[in-house]
Every structure is written in C-alpha cells, then in structure tokens.
C-alpha positions as CSV (number, residue, x, y, z in Angstrom):
1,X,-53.3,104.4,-26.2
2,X,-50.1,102.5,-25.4
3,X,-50.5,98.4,-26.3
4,X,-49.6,96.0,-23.6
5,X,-46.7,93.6,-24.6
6,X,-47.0,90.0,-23.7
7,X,-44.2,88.4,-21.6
8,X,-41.8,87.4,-23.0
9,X,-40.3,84.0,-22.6
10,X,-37.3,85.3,-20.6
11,X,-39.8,86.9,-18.1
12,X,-41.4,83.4,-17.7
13,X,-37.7,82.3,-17.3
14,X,-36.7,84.3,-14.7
15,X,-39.8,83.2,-13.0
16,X,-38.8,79.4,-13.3
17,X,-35.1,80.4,-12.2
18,X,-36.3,82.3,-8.8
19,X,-38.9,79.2,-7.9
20,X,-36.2,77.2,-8.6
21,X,-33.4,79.2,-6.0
22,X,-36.1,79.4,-3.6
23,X,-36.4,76.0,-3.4
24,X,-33.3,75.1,-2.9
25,X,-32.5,77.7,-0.2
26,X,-35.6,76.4,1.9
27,X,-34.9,73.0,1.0
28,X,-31.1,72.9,2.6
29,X,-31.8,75.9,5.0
30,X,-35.3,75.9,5.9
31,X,-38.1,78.4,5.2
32,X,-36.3,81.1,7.6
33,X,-33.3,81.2,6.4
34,X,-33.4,84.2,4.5
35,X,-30.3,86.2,6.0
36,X,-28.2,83.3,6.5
37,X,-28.2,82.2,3.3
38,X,-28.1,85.7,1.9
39,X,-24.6,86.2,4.2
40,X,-23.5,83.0,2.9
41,X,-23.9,83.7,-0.5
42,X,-22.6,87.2,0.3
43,X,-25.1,89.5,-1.2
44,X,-27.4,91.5,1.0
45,X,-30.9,90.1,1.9
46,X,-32.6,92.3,0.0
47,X,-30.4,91.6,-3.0
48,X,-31.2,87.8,-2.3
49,X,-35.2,88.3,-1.6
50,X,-35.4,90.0,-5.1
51,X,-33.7,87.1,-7.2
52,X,-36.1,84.9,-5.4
53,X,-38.7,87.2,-7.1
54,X,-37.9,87.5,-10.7
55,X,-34.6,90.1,-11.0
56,X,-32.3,88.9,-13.2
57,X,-29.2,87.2,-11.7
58,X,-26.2,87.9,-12.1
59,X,-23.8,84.8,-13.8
60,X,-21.3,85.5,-10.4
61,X,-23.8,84.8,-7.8
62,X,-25.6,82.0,-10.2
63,X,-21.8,80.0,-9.8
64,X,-21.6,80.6,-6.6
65,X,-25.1,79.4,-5.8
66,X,-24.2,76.1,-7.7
67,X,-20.7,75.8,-5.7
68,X,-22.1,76.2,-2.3
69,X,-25.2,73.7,-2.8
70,X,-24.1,71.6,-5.3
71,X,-27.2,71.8,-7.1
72,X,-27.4,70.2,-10.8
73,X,-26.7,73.6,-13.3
74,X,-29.0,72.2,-15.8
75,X,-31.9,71.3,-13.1
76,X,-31.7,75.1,-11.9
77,X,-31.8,75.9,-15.5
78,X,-34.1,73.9,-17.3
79,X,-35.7,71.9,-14.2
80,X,-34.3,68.7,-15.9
81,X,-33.6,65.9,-12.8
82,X,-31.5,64.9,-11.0
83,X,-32.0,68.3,-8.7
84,X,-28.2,68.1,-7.1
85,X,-25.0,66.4,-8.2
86,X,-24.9,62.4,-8.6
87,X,-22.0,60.8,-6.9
88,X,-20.7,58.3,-9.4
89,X,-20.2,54.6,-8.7
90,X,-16.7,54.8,-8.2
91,X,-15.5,54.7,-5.0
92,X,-12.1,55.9,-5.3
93,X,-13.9,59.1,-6.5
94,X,-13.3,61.4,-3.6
95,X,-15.1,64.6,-5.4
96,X,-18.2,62.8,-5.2
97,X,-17.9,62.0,-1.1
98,X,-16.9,65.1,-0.8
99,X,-19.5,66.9,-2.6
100,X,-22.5,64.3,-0.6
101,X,-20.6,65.3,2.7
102,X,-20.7,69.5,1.9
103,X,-24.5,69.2,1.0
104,X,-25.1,67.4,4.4
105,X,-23.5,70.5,6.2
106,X,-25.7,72.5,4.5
107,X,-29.0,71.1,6.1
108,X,-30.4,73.5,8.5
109,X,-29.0,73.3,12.2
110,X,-25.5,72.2,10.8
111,X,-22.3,73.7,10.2
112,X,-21.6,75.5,7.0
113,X,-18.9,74.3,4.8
114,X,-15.5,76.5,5.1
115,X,-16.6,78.0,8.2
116,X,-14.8,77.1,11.9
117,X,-17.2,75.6,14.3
C-alpha cells in the first residue's frame, strides 16, 4: 500500500499566495469581478479562477498582477504589511501620486488605468 506524503511547505504556499490574489481582486474589484479582472490581467477566467485556487503562477502574470494593483511584492509574498505601495513623504515624488491615483481607478465602478473612457 502506497504511503501518503504530507504537504509540503510549497503546497501551503501556494495556498497563502491564492488567498492572498483573491483578496486583492475582490478588494479593488469587488466579489464579482471574476472576468473583468481576468481580461484585465489578460489570462482567461478559468486560467485566473485556478491561481485563486492553488496552481502555481506563473512569474509573468505574478508582475503583472503587482503592476496593475500596485500591491506590496513582499505582502503578496510573505503577508508582511503594508498590503499596497506607500507613497513617500516627498511631495515632489510624482511616482507615488501617481501610483495612489491608478489604485483609485481600480476600485470597482471606475475606470481602469490605460483604457479610454
């Protein structure tokens, strides 16, 4: 008779890592935004659904994820805080508005960044 194997840590990982995607899709897009954020992201939904489940991402779509919603790499990673990107104290630093105005247009009901009205 086969043995069973325990997890292993990169299975509890990848668990961490699709709670952590999901979140972040229903936090800026709302519970129902499966397909649009699946188009945005450009991957098919069912590609999407099953990194929210535990598949193993790919690096591409992991970067591209962190561009479009400006989350914190090493809260999706390690769930360390602060959950998205700090604007600094400077105020001549125009990355920082910029980055605070794109995660605005990403709440739900809003236009999405790059895209005509």
């Amino acid at each position: 008779m086969a043995r069973r194997r325990k997890p292993s840590g990169s299975f509890h990982s990848r668990w961490q890592l699709a709670d952590r995607l999901r979140t972040i899709r229903t936090e800026l897009f709302g519970v129902n935004s499966l397909a649009e954020f699946a188009r945005l992201i450009d991957v098919p939904i069912r590609t999407w659904y099953s990194y929210e489940t535990g598949v193993t991402v790919p690096a591409e779509v992991l970067l591209r994820f962190v561009e479009l919603t400006l989350v914190e790499p090493r809260w999706l990673l390690h769930g360390q805080e602060p959950r998205y990107r700090v604007a600094t104290a400077n105020p001549d630093d125009e990355e920082a508005e910029t980055s605070a105005k794109t995660r605005a247009q990403l709440r739900p009901g809003r236009i999405e960044p790059n895209r005509p009205p």
